[in-house]
N, C-alpha and C positions, 0 to 999 in steps of 0.2 A: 718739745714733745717728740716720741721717737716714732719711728714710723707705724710698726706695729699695733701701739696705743692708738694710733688717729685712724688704722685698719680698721682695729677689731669695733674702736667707735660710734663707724659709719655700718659696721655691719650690726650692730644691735640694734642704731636707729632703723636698718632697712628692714631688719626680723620684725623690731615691733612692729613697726607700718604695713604688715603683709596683712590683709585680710582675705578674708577664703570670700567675701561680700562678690567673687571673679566668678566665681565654681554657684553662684547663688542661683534659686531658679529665675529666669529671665520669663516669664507669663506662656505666652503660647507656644513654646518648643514643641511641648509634647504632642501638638495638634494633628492630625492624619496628612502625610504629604499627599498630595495629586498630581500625579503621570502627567504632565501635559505634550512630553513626545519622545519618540520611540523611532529610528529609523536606522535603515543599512547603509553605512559610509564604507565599507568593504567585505570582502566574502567571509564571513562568520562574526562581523562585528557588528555591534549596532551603537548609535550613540543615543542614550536615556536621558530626560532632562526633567524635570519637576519643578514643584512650588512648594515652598513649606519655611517653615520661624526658626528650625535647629539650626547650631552651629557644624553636629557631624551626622553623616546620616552612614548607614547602610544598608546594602543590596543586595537584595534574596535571590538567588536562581534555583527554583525548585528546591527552598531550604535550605539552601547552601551560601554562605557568604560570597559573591564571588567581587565585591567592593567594597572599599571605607573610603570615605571624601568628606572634606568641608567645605566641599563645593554641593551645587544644587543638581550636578548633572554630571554623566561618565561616560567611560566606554565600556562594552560589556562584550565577553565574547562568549558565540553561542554556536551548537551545534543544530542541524535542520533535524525537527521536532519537534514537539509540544513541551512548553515550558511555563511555569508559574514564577510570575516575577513579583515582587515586593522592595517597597521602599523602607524601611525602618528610621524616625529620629532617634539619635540617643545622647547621654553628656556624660561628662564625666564629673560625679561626686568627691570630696576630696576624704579621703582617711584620715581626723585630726590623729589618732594616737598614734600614727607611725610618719610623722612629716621630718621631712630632711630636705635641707636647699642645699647649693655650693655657691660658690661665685668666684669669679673668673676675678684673681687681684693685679692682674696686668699691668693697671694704670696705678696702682701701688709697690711696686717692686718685684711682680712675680710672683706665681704659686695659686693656689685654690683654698678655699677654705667649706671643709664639710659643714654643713651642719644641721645635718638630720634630713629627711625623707617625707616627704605627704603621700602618701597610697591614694589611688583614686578606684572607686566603685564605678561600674557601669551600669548608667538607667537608661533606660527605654520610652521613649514615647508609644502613641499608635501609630502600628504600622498603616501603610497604605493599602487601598481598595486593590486583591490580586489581580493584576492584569495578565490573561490568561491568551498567547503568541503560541501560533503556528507558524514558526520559521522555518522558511526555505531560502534559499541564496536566488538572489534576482538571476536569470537564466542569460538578459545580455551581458553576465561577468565571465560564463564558459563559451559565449559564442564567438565566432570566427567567421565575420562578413566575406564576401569576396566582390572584389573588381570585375566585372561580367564585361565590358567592353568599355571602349575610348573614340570619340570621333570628334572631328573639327565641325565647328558652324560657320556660314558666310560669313561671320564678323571673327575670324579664327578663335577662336575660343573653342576650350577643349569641354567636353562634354562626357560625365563621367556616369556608365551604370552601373549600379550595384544591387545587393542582395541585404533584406530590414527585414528581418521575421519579426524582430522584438521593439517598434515600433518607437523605434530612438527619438530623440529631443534633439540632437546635437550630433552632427554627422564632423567628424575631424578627419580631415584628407593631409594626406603628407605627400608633399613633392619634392623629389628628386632629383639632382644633375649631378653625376658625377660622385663628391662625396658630397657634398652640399643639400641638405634636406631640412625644410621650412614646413609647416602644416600652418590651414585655417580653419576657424569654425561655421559650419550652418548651422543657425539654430532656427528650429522650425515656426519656434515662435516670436523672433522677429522679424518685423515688416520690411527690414531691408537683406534679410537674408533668404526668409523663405520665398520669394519671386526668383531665389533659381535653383528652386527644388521642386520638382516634379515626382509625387508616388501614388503608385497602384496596386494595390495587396502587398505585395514584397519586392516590386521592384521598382527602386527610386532612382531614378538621373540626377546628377550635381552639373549645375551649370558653372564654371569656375571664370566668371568673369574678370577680367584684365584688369576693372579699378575697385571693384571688392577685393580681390588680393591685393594691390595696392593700398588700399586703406589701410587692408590688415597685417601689411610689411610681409608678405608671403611673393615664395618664387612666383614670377608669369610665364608660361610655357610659350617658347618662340617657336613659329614654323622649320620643320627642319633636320630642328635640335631634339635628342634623344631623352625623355622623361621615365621616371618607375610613378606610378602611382599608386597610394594604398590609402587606407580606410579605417577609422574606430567608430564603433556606433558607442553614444554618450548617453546616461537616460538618470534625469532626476531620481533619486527615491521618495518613495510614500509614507508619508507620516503613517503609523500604524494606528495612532491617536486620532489624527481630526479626518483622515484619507484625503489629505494632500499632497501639491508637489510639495518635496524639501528641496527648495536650492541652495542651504547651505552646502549640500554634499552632491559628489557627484560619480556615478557606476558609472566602466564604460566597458567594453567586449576587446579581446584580443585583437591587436593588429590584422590586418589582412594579408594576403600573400601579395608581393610587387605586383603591380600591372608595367610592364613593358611599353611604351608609347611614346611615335613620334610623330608629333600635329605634324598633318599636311593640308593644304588649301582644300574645302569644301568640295569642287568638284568634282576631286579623284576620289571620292569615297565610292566604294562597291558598286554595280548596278544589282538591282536582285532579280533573278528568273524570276517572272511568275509562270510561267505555262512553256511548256518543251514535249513534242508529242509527233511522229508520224498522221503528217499529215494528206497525203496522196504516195503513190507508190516513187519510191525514191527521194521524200524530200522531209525535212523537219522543220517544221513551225516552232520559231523560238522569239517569246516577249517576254519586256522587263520593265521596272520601273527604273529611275534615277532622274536627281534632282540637281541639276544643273543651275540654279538661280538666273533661267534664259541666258546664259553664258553662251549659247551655242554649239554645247559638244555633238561630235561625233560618235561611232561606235562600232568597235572594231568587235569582228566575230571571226573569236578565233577555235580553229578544229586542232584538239590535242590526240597527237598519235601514243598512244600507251599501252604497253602490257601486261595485263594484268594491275598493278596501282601504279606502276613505274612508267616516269612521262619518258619518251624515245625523242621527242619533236614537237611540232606546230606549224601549222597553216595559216593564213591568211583566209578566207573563204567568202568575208567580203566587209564591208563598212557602207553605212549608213548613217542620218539622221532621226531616223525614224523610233521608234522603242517598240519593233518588230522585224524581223526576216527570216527568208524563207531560205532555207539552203537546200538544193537539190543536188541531183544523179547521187544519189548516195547507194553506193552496195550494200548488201544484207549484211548487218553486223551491229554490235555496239560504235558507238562516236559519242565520243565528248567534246563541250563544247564550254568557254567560256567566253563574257562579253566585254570588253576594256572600253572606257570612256575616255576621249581623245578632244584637248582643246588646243590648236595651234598645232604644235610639235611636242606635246608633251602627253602622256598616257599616264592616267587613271592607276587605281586597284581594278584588279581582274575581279568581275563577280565567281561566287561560289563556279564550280565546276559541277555542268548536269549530263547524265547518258543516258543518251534513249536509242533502243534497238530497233533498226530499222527491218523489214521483213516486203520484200518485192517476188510477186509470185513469178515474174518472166523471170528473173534469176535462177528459182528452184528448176532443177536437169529436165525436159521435157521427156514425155512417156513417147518414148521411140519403140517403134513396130518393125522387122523387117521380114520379106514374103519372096521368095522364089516363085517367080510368075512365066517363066520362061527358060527357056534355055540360056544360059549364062545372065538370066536378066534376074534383078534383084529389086522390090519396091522398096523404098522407104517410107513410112506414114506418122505423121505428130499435127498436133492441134497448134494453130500459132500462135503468138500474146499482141495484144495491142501495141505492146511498147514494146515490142523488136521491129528493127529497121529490115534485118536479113540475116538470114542463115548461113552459114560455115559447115561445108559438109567434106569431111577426111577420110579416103577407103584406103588401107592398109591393105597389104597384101602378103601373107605368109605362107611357109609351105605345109605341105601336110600332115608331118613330123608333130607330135606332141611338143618335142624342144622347141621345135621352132616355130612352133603354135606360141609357147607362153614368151620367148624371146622374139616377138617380129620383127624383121627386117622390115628399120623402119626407112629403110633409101629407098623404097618401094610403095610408094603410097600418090595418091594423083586429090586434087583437093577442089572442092567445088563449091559458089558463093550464088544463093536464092535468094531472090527477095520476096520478102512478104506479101502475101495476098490472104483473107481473110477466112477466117474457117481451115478448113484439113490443109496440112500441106502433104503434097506428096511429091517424092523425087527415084526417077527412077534409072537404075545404075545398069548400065550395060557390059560385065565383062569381056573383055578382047583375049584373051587368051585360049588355052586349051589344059581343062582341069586336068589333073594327074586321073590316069583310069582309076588305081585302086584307091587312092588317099583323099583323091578331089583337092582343093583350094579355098583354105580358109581365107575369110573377108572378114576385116574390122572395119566398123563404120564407129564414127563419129560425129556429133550435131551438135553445136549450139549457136545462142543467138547473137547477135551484136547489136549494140546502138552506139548513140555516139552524144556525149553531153554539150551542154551550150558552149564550150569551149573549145569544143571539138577533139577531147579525149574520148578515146572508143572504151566502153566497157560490153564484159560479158556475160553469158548467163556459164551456170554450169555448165559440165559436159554430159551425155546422154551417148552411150555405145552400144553397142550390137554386135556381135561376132554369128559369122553365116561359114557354113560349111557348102559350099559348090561342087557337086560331081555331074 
């Protein structure tokens, strides 16, 4: 028999044997599907899942087709707004009077054979009950957390804070060296995770402990060594259906910007000023907190010379145990001050930088009097300050001349040293000379105080002049 003949043979027995009994109705297709979930697996998409008997269903967005599936569930993508959603079953009927097969004769020699076409109708079940969505995009898929700071605990372990407005499930920290970069998860609500997360309105610490990264094949940050650190906040979505978590899916927020950081040993972290203030004439009272784990540091206080923001220097001005001191003889001015913790031979982080302007009233120029009481004789009169030791008194001597009034000739001048006695001082000057008849003999006086600090640096107060004309 030729090939052909045992073709067309097998294709008449397949023609007859076709029954449309495939296309027949199967009992409950038509039955109303129901929504059982609805939720955001990305920004404008949502995943839809139902219940229902048909083979194909379709999916209404506000009337509009926007799915066919013969599956029970999809993806749908939507814009943030009010939307009517519907499920539809439907089948497909066949058209006997226009039915046509082919079949593929491959396993015969090659080639196809027409023969004839089935048209198919579309029916419809009932649709589903509209499920009526107010979509908006979950807000941690546009946010952008940041690293707020980094610091070592006594068991070095690095300690990270950050910024949660959107009150994540899953906080993903990525760690850096180098090019090398590992991330692990906190999830808040496991019991071995959340014991090292700490949060309070928006501000959460991640504890990144050495054998929780370990477990979870994540970098460990060594003392030292230089880390970037950053952040995703991760947040289940909500069944829009039953208002639960969905863990199958998972939103999370933009990366955060690097954090810069390099663990160091617990006791150099910052000391903090609490309180910095004039506290008697000449001196500033400066206290701090810092947490040494009784390690026994020290504490260096140091006076930064600067002008205007720009540092020039630094002092020394004294060291301590204590977590307060007193720095005195200070002149009127601003002084800045920060405080380093010091264990052995090794120094800390400088605490912040604080200035506090000092104001000493024996510094301000004393109100200086001067009186022609006699012939060639001259008083001087001023009030004295507690805190001067003794007065400096400079008489200049110029000539008559206008010129040489504003230019004195200062090789001319005799200098004279009072000490303090309480209440008025007065000192009185005796010219030796003989004034010019018509011009007389101008006299510059000058006054001020001096003391002398516990180290026996002399400081002074302003200067206080007087210019006297003598005939």
């Amino acid at each position: 028999m030729k090939k052909t003949t045992v073709s067309m043979l097998l294709i008449i027995c397949l023609f007859a044997s076709l029954s449309f009994t495939a296309f027949a109705d199967d009992g409950d297709w038509k039955t109303k599907p129901v929504i059982t979930a609805l939720y955001e697996i990305e920004k404008g998409k949502l995943f839809i899942e139902w219940e229902g008997a048909a083979s194909h269903y379709r999916v209404y967005i506000d009337d509009n087709v926007e799915a066919k599936t013969q599956n029970k569930n999809t993806i749908i993508a939507l814009k943030e707004g009010v939307h009517q959603i519907n499920i539809v079953p439907f089948k497909y009927e066949p058209d006997e009077s226009n039915a046509s097969f082919s079949l593929d004769l491959g396993q015969f020699g090659g080639g196809s054979l027409e023969l004839g076409s089935v048209g198919k109708d579309t029916i419809y079940g009932t649709p589903s009950d509209t499920f009526r969505l107010d979509y908006s995009t979950n807000a941690i898929m546009d946010a952008t957390p940041t690293v707020k700071d980094a610091v070592t605990d006594f068991q070095d372990k690095v300690i990270l804070s950050i910024t949660d407005k959107y009150d994540a499930d899953i906080y993903r920290v990525f760690i850096t060296s180098g090019k090398d970069t590992t991330h692990v998860d906190f999830d808040i609500t496991s019991e071995e995770a959340s014991r090292f997360i700490q949060k309070e309105n928006s501000s959460v610490t991640i504890v990144l402990d050495q054998d929780y990264l370990k477990k979870h094949e994540c970098m460990r940050p060594e003392l030292g060594q230089k880390y970037s650190f950053s952040v995703k906040l991760r947040k289940w979505p909500i069944d829009k259906i039953s208002g639960a978590q969905e863990k199958a899916a998972m939103l999370e927020s933009k990366e955060s910007k690097k954090y810069d950081f390099t663990p160091y040993a617990a006791w150099k972290e910052a000391p903090v000023i609490t309180y910095h203030s004039q506290t008697a004439d000449g001196q500033i009272t400066l206290q701090w907190e810092h947490d040494d784990n009784d390690l026994g540091c020290k504490y260096k206080i140091i006076k930064l010379d600067k002008l205007l923001v720009v540092k020039k220097g630094q002092e020394e001005v004294g060291i301590t145990d204590d977590d307060e001191f007193v720095v005195k003889d200070l002149m009127n001015g601003k002084h800045t001050f920060v405080v380093v913790p010091v264990l052995g031979k090794e120094e800390g982080n400088a605490s912040e930088e604080v200035t506090e302007e000092v104001k000493n009233e024996w510094v301000v120029a004393l109100e200086l009097e001067c009186e022609v009481t006699g012939a060639n004789t001259i008083e001087l009169d001023w009030c004295s300050s507690k805190e001067v030791e003794s007065y400096h008194i400079t008489v200049y001597t110029g000539s008559g001349s206008v010129l040489r009034f504003v230019n004195l000739d200062f090789n001319k001048y005799t200098e004279f040293d009072m000490a303090v006695a309480d209440g008025d001082m007065k000192f009185e000057y005796k010219y030796d000379g003989v004034p010019d008849a018509e011009n007389g003999v101008r006299l510059k006086f000058e006054v001020y105080g001096i003391r002398h600090t516990a180290n026996g640096e002399e400081q002074k107060s302003a200067v206080s002049s007087q210019t006297v004309v003598l005939k």
